[in-house]
TILO-107391 format. One record per residue (C-alpha): x, y, z; residue in one letter; residue number from 0. Coordinates in nm, 3 decimals, always signed. Each point is the difference from the previous one (the first is absolute). Layout:
BEGIN
(atom (X, Y, Z), A, NUM)
...
end
This chain:
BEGIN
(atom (-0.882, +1.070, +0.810), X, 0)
(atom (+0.153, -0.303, -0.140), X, 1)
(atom (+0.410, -0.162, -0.071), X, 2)
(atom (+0.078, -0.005, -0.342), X, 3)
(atom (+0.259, -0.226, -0.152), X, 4)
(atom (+0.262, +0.195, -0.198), X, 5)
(atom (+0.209, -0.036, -0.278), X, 6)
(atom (+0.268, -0.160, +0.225), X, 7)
(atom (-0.207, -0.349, -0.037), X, 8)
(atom (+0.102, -0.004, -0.336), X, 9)
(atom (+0.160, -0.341, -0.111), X, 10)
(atom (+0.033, -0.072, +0.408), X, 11)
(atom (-0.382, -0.075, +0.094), X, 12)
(atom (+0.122, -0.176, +0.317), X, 13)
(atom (-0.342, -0.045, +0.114), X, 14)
(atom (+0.046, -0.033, +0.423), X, 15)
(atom (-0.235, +0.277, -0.020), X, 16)
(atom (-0.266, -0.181, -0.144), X, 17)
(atom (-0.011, -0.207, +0.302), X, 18)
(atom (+0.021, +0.267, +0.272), X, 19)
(atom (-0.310, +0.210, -0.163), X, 20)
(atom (-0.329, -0.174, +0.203), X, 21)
(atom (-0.243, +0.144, -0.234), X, 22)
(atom (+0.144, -0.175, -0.341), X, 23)
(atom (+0.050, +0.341, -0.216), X, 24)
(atom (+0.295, -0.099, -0.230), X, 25)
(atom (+0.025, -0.031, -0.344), X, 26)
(atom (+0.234, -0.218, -0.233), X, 27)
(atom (+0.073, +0.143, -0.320), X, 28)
(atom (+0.302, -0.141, -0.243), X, 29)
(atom (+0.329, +0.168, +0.151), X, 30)
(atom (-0.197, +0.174, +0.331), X, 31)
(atom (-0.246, -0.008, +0.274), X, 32)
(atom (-0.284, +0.269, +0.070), X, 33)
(atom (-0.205, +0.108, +0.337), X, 34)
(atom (-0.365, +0.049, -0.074), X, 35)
(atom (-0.045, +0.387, +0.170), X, 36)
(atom (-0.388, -0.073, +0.042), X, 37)
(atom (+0.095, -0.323, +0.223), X, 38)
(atom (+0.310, +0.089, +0.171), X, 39)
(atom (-0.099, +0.037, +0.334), X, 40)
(atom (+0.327, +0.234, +0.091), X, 41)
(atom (+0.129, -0.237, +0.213), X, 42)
(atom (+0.376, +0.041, -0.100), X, 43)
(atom (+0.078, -0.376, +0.065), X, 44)
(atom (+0.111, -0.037, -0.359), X, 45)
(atom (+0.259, +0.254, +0.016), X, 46)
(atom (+0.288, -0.103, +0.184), X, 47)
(atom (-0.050, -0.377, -0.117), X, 48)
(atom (+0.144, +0.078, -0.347), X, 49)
(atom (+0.326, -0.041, -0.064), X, 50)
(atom (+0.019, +0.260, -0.300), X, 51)
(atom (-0.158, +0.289, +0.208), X, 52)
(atom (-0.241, +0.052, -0.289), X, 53)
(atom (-0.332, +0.063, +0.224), X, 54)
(atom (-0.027, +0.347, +0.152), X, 55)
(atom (-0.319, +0.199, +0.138), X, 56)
(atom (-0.195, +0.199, -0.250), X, 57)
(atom (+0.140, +0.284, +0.180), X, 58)
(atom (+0.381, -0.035, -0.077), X, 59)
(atom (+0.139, +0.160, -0.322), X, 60)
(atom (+0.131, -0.322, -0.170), X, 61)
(atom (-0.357, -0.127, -0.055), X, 62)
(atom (-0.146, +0.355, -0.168), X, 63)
(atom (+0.031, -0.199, -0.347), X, 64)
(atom (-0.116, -0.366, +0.150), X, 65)
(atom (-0.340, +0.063, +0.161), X, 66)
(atom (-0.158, +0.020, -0.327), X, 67)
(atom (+0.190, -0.296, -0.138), X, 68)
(atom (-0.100, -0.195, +0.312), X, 69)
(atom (-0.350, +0.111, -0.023), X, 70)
(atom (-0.061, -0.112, -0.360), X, 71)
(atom (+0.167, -0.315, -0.037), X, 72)
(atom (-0.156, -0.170, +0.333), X, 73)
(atom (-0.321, +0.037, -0.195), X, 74)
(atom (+0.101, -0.190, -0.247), X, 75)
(atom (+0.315, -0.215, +0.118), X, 76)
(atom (-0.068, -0.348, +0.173), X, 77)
(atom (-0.029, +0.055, +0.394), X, 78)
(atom (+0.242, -0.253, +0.196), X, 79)
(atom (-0.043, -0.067, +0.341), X, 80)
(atom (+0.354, -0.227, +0.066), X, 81)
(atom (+0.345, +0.053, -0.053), X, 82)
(atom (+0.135, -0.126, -0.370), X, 83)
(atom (+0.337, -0.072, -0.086), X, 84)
(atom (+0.174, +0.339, -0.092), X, 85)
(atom (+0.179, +0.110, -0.337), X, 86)
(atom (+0.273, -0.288, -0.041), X, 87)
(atom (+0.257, +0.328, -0.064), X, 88)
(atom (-0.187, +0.198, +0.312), X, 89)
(atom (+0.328, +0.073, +0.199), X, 90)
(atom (+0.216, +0.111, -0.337), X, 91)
(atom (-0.300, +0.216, -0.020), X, 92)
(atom (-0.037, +0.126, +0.364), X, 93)
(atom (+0.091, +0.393, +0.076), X, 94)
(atom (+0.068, +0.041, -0.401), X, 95)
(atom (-0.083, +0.373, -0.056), X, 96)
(atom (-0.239, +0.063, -0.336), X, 97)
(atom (-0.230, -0.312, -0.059), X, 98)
(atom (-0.299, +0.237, -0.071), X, 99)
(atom (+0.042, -0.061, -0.369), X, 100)
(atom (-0.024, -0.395, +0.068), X, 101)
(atom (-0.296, +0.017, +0.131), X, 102)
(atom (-0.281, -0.228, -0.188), X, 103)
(atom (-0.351, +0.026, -0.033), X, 104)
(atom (-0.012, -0.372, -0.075), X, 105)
(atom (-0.201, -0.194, +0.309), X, 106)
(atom (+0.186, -0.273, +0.193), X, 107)
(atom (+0.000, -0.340, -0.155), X, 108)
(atom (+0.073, -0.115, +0.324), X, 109)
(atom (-0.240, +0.102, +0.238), X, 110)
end
């Protein structure tokens, strides 16, 4: 069992989370971040760190589309082990409903 980061990271990627997690299994990619299932330790540290509310367990509904996502882009997004500076527009962005369709398969530059 693992957290998965959801679509709610989207143009937010607040990154506290990234700092709670003690076994280093985020991802940065352009506009989001990403747990690594195969190294998340199921801790649930991350979760109430983020501001956005965008990490969930694998077993609650909102990440059914997300696990995969997660799964596939830590393999090939840069791993990041400290907190980065988040979107400069983060809190316009925060709770906005439908930011699926922003999502980017584009690495971070920033990582």
């Amino acid at each position: 069992m693992a957290y998965v980061v959801t679509d709610a990271c989207i143009r937010c990627k607040y990154m506290e989370c990234v700092e709670a997690c003690p076994v280093a299994c985020f991802h940065a990619g352009e506009v989001m971040l990403v747990i690594d299932p195969e190294q998340c330790i199921d801790c649930g540290l991350c979760e109430p760190t983020c501001p956005a509310n965008a990490i969930a367990h694998e077993s609650d509904p909102r990440t059914r589309d997300w696990l995969a996502i997660n799964s596939s882009y830590a393999a090939i997004w840069p791993r990041i082990a400290r907190k980065g500076a988040p979107s400069n527009d983060a809190d316009q962005w925060n709770g906005r409903p439908g930011k699926a369709e922003l999502f980017s398969e584009k690495p971070s530059n920033a990582a």
